[in-house]
C-alpha positions, 0 to 999 in steps of 0.5 A: 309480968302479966296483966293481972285481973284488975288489969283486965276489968280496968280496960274493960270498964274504960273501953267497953264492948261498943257497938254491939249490934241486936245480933250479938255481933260488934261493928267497927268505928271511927274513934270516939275522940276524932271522929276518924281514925284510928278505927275501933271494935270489940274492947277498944282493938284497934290495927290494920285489920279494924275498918269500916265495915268489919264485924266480929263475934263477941269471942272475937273480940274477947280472944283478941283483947287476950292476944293484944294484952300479952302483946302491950304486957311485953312491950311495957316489961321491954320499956320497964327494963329493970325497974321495981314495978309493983303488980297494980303498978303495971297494971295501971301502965298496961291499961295506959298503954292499951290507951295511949300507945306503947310509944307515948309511954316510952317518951312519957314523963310518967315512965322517967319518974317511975323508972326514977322510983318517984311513984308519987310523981308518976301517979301524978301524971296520969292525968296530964293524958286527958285530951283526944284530939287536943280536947279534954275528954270526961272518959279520958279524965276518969279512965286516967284518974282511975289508972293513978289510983290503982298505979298508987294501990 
């Protein structure tokens, strides 16, 4: 599967396009929830290439908000496997993964319950993955609510 539009615009809302500087290019920082790594630009790329210090076009950080979504499309459809996914369904885990790492989905409770076709109990459970450095965060809380609700669409 690929991501689809909701997908797209579900990471653009949540991660923005921060740190956009007034000539038009975007700088890279610490992240939001720590204060400290990992190191952030564009909408939300983070990697060994994201420092302190790097700045990018907004075509850069679009092309590679491209690149990073086929990247985490493929690693969820591994950890899927075979399961029945609806489209909105993988949409949702997509973005969570885009979030919270493709490793966190991989041991998740929210994966087993899908890949189990209890999708109400999956849905549920978007919203355990609220907290950043062991903090509630009100960004993580809506991004993740907003995630349950197009997983159940």
């Amino acid at each position: 599967m690929t991501p689809g539009p909701a997908c797209v615009a579900l990471i653009q809302q949540f991660e923005g396009c921060a740190k956009k500087q007034t000539d038009g290019s975007f700088i890279a920082y610490p992240d939001p929830g720590t204060g400290a790594d990992p190191w952030t630009i564009g909408w939300g790329t983070t990697g060994a290439d994201v420092k302190p210090g790097v700045v990018w076009t907004q075509q850069q950080c679009d092309d590679r908000l491209t690149k990073d979504l086929t990247s985490f499309a493929s690693k969820v459809s591994a950890v899927l496997g075979a399961a029945q996914t609806s489209q909105h369904q993988f949409d949702a885990l997509v973005s969570f993964a885009y979030n919270v790492g493709v490793g966190n989905l991989s041991s998740s409770t929210l994966l087993k319950l899908h890949k189990a076709k209890d999708f109400a109990g999956a849905q549920q459970q978007f919203g355990r993955w609220n907290k950043a450095a062991g903090k509630v965060l009100a960004g993580l809380t809506k991004r993740r609510a907003a995630e349950a609700a197009l997983y159940g669409s």
